[in-house]
N, C-alpha and C positions, 0 to 999 in steps of 0.2 A: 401349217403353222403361219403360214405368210396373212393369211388372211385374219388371222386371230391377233395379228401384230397389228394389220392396217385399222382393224377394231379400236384397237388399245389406242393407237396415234389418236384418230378421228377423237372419241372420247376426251382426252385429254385437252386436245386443242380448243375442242368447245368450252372445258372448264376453264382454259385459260382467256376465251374471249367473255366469256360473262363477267371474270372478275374484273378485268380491264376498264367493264364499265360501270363499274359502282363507284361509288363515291368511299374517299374512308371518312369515319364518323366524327372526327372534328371538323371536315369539311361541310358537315350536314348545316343548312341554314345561312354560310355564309356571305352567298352569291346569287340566292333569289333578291333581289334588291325590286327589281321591279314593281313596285305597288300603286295604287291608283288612291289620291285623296280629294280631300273638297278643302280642306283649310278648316281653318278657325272660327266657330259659330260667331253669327250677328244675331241672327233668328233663326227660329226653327217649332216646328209645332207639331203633331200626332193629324195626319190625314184623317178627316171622318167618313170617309169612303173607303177605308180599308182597314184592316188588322194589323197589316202588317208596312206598314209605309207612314216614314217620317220626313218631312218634307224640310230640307236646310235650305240656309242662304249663309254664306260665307263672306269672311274679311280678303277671302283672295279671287271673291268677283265672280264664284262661280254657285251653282240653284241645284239642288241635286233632292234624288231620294232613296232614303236609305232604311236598310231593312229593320224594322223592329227585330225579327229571329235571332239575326247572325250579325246587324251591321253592315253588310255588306252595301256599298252602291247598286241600288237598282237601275238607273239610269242619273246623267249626269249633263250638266249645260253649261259650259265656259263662256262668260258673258266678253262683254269688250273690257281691253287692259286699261288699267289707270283710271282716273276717275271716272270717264268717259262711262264703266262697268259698275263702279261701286253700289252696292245694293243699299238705297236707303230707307225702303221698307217692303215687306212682304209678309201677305193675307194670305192666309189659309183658311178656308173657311170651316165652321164646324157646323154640328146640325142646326140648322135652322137659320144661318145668318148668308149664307151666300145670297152674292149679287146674281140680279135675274132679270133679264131684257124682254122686252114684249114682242111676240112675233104673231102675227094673226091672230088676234087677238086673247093669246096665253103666253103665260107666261113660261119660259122656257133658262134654266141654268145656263149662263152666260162663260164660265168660268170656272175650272175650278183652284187656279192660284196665279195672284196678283201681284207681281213686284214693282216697283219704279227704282230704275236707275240714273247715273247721272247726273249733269246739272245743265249743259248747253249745249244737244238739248235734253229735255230731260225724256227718259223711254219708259212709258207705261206698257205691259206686258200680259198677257193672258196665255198662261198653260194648263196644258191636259196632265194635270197629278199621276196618273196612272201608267202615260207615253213619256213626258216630259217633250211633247211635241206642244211646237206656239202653234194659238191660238188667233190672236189678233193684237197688235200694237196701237200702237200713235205717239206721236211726240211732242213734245212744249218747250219750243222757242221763247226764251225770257224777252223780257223788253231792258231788262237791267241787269245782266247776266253778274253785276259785281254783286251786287242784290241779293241774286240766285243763289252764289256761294252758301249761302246762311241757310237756305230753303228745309224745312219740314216736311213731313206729310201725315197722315192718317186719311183712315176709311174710314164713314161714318151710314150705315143703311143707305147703301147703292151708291153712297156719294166719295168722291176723291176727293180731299181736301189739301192745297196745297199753302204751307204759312212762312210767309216772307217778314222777317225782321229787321226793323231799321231802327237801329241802337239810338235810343238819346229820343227815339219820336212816336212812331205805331209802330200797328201789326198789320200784314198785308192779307184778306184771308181770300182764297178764291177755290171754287167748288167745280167738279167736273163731273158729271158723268163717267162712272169707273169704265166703262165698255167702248165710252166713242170718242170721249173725250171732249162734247161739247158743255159748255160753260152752263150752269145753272141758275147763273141768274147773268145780267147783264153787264156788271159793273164788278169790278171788284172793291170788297168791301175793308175798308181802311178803321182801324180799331187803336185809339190812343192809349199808348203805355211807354209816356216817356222816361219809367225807371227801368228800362230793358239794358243790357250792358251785354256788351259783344265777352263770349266763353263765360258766362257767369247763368245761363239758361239752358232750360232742354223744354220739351215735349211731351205731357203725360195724358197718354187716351186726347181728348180735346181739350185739355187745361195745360195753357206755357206760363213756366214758373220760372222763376228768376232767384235766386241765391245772394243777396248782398249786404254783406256786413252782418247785422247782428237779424235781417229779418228772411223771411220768405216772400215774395209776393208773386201771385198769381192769378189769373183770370181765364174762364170757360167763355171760347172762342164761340162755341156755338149757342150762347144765352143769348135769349133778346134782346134784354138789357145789359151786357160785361158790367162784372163789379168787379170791382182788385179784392182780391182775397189775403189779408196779412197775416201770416204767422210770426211769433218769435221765435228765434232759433237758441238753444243751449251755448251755443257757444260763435263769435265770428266764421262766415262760412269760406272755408280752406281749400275747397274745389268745386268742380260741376255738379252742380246738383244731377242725380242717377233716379229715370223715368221706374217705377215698380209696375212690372208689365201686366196688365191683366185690370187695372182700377185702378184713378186720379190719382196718385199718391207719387212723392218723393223722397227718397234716401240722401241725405247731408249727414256726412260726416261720421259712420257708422249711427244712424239714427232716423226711422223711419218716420214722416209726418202725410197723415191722410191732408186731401186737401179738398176734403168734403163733412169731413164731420173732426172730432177730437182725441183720434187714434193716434197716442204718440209711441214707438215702440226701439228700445234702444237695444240696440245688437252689436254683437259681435266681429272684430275685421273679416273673418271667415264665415261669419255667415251667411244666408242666403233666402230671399223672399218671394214669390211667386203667389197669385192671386189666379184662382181659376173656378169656374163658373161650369164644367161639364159634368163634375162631379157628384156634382147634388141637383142635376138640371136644375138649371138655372140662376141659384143661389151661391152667390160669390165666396169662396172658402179662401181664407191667405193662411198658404202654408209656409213654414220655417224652416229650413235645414241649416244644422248645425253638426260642426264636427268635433273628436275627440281623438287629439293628435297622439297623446302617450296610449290609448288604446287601439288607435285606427277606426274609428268608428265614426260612421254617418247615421244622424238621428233626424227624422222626420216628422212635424207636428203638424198640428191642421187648429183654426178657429176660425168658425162663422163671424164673417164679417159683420150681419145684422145686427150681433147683440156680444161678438166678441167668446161668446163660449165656445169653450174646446169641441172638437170633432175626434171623437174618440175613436173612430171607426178607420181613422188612417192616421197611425199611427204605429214607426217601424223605426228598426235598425241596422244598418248594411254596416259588411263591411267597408273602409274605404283605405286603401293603399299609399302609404307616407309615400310612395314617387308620386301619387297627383296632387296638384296644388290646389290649390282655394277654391271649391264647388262652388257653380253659378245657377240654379234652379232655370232649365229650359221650357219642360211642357212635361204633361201631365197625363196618363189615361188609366181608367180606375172601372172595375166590374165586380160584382157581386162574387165571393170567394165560392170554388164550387160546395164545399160545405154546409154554404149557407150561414146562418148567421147577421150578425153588424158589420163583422170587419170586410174590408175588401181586396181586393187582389192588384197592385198598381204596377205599371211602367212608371221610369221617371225615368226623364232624360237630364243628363246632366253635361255641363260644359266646365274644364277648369281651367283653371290661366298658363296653362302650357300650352293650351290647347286642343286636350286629348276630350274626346266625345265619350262618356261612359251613359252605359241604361241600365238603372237599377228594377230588377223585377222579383217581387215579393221578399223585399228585404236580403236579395244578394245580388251580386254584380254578377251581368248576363253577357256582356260583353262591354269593351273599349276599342277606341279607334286612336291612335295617336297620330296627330295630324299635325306635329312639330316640323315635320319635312316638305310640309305644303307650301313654306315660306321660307327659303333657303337662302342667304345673303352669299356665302362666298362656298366654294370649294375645292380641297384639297385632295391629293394623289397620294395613299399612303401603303407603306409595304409592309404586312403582316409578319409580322415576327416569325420564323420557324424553329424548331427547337431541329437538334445535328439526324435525325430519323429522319423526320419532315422533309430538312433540306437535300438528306440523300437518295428520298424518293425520288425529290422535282429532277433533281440531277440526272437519275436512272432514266425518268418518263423523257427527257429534253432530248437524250440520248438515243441517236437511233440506230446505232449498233450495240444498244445493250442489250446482253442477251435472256433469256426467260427466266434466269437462275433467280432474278429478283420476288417472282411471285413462288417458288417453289417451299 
């Protein structure tokens, strides 16, 4: 019998060590806290080298890429803190447009993503999209670093363009070679627009546009001739005028104005505009999203920009969740439905003002990243309520002459 009892002990004991280590199920979820972010979209675009790889640049200084599938961080790069880090633009190349150096006599891909940060000095960057291993830098010492503060950038076919404003006089434009950093022409070239006003301008593709009082005025840095281009605006303009990413154009005041042709288009506070060029190779499509807050609903439209008619062929509706705030249209990738057909099958990446990363794919939401905790100002110690059960477990487990009777 003896041995039929050490049976029974043995048995038991192991039941009671498995339970020991489970969790009980309000505890489930409370204490994995650990999580890995990138912060708050600046920019961000769909890699053309992969399927599955979205290539960010963030407000908390950090370059990452993350998975189309799942969202997850594929790899991830913390730049330097403080301005020192700030990302104030980044290239991702799509077919056809990457920069490319000449090496014995061919031509060979230089890069496959460009950022510049900082200001004094400022850090030009080359990474491997796939690694998130650098590539090659350089840097640019101002001669006026109060100057600098103000500085711009864009890429323009192989060229870095960096534009310096001096309010009340010009524009400072100077060209570099995106890979070495050497200057493209000799001098830098000084462009009069003494109606520039310091926080009244931004940046759009190579046209800086200014916002004052009742007009618009803007001029394309890289014409041979700069003309000032004058719009009138609906109404006094009440903040910065907002670049519409993808094609010259600026948004004042929920009101979108081309600033190439007579595309006036008035929107929504929560709407949102994006202009993208992969979709119909080559031919520029600005799409619309808009929302429907008593439904929850995100709607998405499309019109050719050449002649303004609708694009029938993308066009959809997500759902979209009253926790996210006001949709920002990120980047776009679109492929033939397997069906066949007109219509097509899209990613959209979306950014909203909380700062949560959502991808909408084929009209429902595929995943969200909430990246609210990336930028945390203060934090507190707090002690989870227990109800008298709860609290007479913690008591039993604290307790270490208590005896097994609790799990029986």
């Amino acid at each position: 019998m003896k041995p039929t009892r050490n049976w029974w002990t043995l048995l038991a004991l192991a039941g009671l060590l498995q339970a020991a280590c489970g969790l009980y199920e309000d505890q489930i979820g409370k204490f994995d806290w650990r999580q890995h972010y990138v912060g708050k979209l600046a920019f961000g675009a769909f890699d053309s080298s992969s399927l599955d790889r979205i290539i960010v640049a963030t407000e908390s200084n950090v370059l990452a890429a993350i998975s189309a599938k799942s969202g997850e961080i594929l790899w991830r790069q913390v730049l330097e803190t403080g301005p020192r880090g700030d990302i104030k633009l980044l290239h991702v190349p799509s077919q056809g447009n990457g920069v490319v150096q000449q090496s014995g006599g061919r031509y060979n891909r230089a890069f496959d993503v460009i950022t510049v940060t900082g200001v004094s000095p400022a850090m030009v960057r080359g990474w491997n999209s796939n690694t998130g291993t650098l590539e090659w830098e350089w840097s640019l010492v101002p001669v006026n670093p109060d100057r600098a503060e103000g500085a711009v950038w864009f890429l323009h076919e192989g060229t870095l363009y960096q534009v310096v404003p001096v309010a009340g006089s010009h524009l400072e434009l100077t060209g570099y070679v995106a890979t070495s950093g050497q200057q493209t022409r000799a001098a830098t070239t000084r462009i009069t627009a003494a109606w520039i006003k310091d926080g009244r301008c931004t940046l759009s593709g190579s046209f800086y546009a200014c916002a004052i009082d009742e007009q618009l005025l803007a001029i394309d840095l890289l014409a041979e001739n700069p003309q000032i281009i004058v719009k009138p605006l609906e109404a006094p303009a009440s903040s910065v005028p907002k670049p519409l990413p993808g094609t010259p154009a600026i948004i004042q005041d929920n009101r979108l104005y081309s600033l190439t042709s007579n595309l006036k288009t008035q929107l929504s506070p929560e709407d949102s505009l994006l202009v993208d060029d992969s979709v119909l190779e080559g031919e520029p499509l600005l799409l619309h999203a808009t929302t429907n807050r008593p439904k929850n609903t995100l709607a998405l439209t499309a019109q050719k920009l050449r002649d303004n008619t609708p694009y029938e062929a993308l066009d959809f509706s997500a759902e979209y969740p009253e926790t996210l705030g006001a949709p920002q249209l990120v980047a776009i990738r679109c492929k033939t439905s397997a069906g066949g057909g007109k219509q097509l099958a899209c990613r959209v990446l979306i950014v909203s003002e909380d700062g949560a990363i959502t991808l909408v794919q084929q009209g429902k939401i595929k995943w969200t990243r909430e990246e609210a905790l990336a930028d945390v100002e203060t934090a507190d110690f707090l002690d989870l309520t227990l109800s008298d059960a709860e609290g007479a477990i913690e008591e039993e487990l604290n307790n270490k002459n208590a005896s097994l009777e609790l799990y029986e």
